[in-house]
N, C-alpha and C positions, 0 to 999 in steps of 0.2 A: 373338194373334199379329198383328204387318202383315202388311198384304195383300202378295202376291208377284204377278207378272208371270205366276209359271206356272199363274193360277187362273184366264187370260181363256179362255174359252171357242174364241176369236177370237182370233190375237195378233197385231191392228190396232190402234193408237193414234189417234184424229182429235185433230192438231195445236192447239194452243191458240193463235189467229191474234185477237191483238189490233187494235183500231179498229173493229170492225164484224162480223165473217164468222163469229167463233164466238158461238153466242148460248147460251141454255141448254137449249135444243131441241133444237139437234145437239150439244151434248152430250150431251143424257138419249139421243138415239137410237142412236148411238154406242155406248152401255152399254148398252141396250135391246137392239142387234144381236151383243151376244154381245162387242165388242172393248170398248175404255176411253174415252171420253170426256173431255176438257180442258176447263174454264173458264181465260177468257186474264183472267188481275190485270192488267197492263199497261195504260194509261190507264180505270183506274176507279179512285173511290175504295171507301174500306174498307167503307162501308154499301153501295154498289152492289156488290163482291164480293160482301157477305156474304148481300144479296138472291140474288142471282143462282146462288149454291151451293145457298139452300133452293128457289128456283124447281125448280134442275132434280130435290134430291132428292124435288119433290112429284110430278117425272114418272118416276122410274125409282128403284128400289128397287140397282140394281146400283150397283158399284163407282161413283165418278169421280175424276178429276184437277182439281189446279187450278194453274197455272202463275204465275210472280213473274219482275217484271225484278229485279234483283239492283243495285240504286243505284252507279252509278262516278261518279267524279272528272269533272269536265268537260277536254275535249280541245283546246277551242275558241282559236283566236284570234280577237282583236277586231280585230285591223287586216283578217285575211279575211274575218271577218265582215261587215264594214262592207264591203268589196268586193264581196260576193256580194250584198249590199241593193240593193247601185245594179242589178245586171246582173238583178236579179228585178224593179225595180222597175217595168218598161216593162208585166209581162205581168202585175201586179198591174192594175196599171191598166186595163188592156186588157181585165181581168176584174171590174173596178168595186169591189175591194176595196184596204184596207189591210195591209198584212206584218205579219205578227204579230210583237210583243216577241219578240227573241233570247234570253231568259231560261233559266236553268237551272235545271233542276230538273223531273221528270217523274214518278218517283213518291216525293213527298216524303212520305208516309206509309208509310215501307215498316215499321218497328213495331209500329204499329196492325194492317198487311194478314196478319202474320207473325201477330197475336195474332188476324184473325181465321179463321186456318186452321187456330189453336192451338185454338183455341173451337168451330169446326162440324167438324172433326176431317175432311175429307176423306181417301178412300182413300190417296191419293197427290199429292204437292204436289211441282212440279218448279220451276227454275231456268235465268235465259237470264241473259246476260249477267256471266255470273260466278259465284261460288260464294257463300252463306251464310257466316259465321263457323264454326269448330267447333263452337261453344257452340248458335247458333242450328240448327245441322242437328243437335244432341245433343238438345236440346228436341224438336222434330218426332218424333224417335224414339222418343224417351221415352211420344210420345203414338201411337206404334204404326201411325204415318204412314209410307208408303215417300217416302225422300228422293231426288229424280233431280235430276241438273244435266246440262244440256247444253251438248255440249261439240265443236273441232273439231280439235283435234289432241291427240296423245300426251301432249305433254306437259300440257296442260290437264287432259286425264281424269288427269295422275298427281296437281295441283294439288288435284282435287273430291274426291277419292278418299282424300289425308289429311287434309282437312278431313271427312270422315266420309259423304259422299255414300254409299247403299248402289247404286245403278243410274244407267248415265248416257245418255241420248241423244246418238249418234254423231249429226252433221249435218255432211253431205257440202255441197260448190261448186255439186252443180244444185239446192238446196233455194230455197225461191219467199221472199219477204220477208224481213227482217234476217236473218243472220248472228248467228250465238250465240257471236263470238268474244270473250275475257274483255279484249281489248284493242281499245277501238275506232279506233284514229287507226290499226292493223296491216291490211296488208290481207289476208284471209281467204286460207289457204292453197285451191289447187286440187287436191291430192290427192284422186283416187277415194272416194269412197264404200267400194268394194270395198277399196281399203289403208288408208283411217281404222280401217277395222274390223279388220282383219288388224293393222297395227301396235300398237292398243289390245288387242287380245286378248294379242298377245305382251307385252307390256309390263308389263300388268296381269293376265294371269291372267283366269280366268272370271267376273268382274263381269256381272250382267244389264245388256247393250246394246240399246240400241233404235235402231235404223236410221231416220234419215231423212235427207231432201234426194232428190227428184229419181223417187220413187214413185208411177209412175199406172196400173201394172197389177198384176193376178194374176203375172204372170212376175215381177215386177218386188218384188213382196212375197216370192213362194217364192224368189228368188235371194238375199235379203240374209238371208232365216231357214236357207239351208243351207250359209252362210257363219259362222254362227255366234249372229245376232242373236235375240232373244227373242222381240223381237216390231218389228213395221215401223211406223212413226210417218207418217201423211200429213195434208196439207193441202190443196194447189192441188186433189186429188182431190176435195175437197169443197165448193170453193167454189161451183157453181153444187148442189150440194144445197139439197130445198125447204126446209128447215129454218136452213141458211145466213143471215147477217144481210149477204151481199158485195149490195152496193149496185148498182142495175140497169147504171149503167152499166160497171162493173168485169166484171160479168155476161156483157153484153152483147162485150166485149172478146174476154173468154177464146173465143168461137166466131168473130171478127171474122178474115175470110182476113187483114184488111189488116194484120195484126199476125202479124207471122211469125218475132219473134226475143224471146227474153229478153236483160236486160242487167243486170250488176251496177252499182251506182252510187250516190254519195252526195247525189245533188243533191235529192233531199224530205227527209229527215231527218236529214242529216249523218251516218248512220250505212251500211256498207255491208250492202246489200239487194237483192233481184233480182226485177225489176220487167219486165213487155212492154215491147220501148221504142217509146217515140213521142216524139212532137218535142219534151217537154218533156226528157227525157234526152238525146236528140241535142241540146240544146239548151246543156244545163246541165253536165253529167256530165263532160267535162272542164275544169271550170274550176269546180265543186262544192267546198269547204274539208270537210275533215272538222269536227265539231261536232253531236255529239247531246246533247242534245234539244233544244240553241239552234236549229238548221236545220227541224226536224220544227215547232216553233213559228212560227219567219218562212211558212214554206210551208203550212203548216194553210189561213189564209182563202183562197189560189188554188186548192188541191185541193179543199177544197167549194165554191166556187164552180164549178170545172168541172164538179162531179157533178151539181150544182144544174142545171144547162142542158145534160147529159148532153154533155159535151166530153170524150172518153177521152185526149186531148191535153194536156191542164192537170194531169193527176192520176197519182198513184201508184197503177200496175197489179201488185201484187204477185202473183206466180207464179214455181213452178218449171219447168226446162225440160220436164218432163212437162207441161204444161198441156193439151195438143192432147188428153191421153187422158180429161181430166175431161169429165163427163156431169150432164147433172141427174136429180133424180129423188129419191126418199125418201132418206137418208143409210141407211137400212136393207139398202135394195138395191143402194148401192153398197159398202158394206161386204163383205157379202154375195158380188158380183163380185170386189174386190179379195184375199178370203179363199177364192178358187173353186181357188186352186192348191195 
């Protein structure tokens, strides 16, 4: 039989947080601690995936996840394009680098990554940015895989849901980094957390949901499970976890007084995401063109470049408005805290 959601021990999800923050440590510990563990697909190719699923199954014998952007259409204009180059290009410079090619295309092996989830058979393989085909989520099943897409309004979940998705992750407006909206140039609705889930339940009937966006305590997990959810999905919660691959200075950030607000906005990757702000948002973010993953490309060499010289100013600080509550420490024991209600 697939694995089901009602077999975690724990029903804690740690987020599959692509570029760096999930590694396959905090995965295996995640599964180790009783809840489910995520590998993020999302900028790796298919042999680093494939590596990185046996890494963690040589640490943890339990369940894991392994998470897929789902390939769209580009959104981009080239005349904003070419606008947004000039207005980046002062603070390129100022950071001793070149703007990366606007190019399109991010994960252009998505075939290959599908065959190899098909191949190492993970517990459960989810979905951000849109759904699978029927045919590709009838596959997955067929291999006794639970299929999840994530998802931010009703009508989305009803989209995943006849394409054959069996479980969806709800993501709420305070969730920290990209939006799993299926449309990127839309801007993400601000609907509660609390009525994404209510209006998904009604709509669709008892589907396994999984809560996230905006989770940084025990209160905060027991309220979205006595609402109805299965299990509570986090991230920001774990980024200063020892296990965490979030980079010192991003680290460093999330306990930083001088950062006192999150902010949604498109201006590091053309896609909307929610980021601390600091001057490069106040900078950029209203006058950012939508265009992923042409923008996430231009802006790559200024974001390592600032991390490179620990400048929390130049770079994408992804976090939810919960970030104040995240802690470091084994991902064991914050698991552990966050499953204490």
């Amino acid at each position: 039989m697939a694995f089901s959601l009602s077999e975690l021990s724990i029903p804690l999800i740690g987020a599959p947080m692509a570029g760096g923050p999930t590694t396959p440590a905090l995965a295996a510990a995640v599964s180790q601690a009783g809840g489910l563990g995520f590998l993020a697909g999302g900028y790796r190719t298919p042999q680093q995936l494939a590596d990185e699923i046996t890494a963690t199954r040589s640490a943890t014998s339990a369940p894991i996840g392994v998470n897929l952007f789902v390939p769209q259409p580009s959104g981009a204009d080239v005349v904003l394009l070419d606008d947004y180059v000039e207005l980046l290009d002062p603070l390129a410079e100022y950071y001793g680098v070149e703007l990366g090619r606007p190019r399109f295309g991010d994960d252009d092996c998505w075939p290959e990554k599908l065959q190899v989830v098909a191949d190492l058979r993970p517990h459960v393989v989810s979905f951000t940015f849109g759904t699978p085909t029927p045919d590709e989520l009838e596959l997955l099943r067929s291999l006794r895989i639970l299929t999840v897409v994530t998802v931010t309004s009703a009508y989305e979940a009803g989209v995943a849901l006849g394409h054959g998705a069996e479980a969806l992750v709800v993501q709420g407006p305070a969730a920290g980094g990209h939006r799993g909206t299926f449309a990127p140039d839309v801007e993400p609705g601000t609907d509660s957390l609390e009525d994404l889930l209510a209006q998904i339940r009604h709509a669709h009937g008892h589907v396994p949901l999984i809560a996230a966006g905006g989770l940084g305590t025990a209160a905060d997990v027991a309220a979205v499970l006595a609402r109805g959810a299965q299990a509570a999905q986090v991230g920001t919660a774990l980024l200063l976890a020892d296990e965490a691959g979030t980079n010192p200075t991003h680290r460093a950030a999330l306990t930083n007084p001088e950062f006192t607000n999150t902010t949604v906005t498109c201006a590091f990757s053309g896609r909307y995401a929610r980021s601390l702000e600091n001057d490069f948002t106040r900078a950029f973010s209203d006058v950012a063109p939508i265009g992923y993953p042409e923008i996430n490309h231009m802006t790559a060499p200024i974001r390592a470049a600032a991390v490179a010289v620990d400048d929390p100013h130049g770079t994408s600080l992804w976090a939810g408005t919960a970030y104040r509550s995240a802690r470091s420490g084994p991902a064991a024991e914050i698991v552990a805290d966050l499953a204490a209600g």
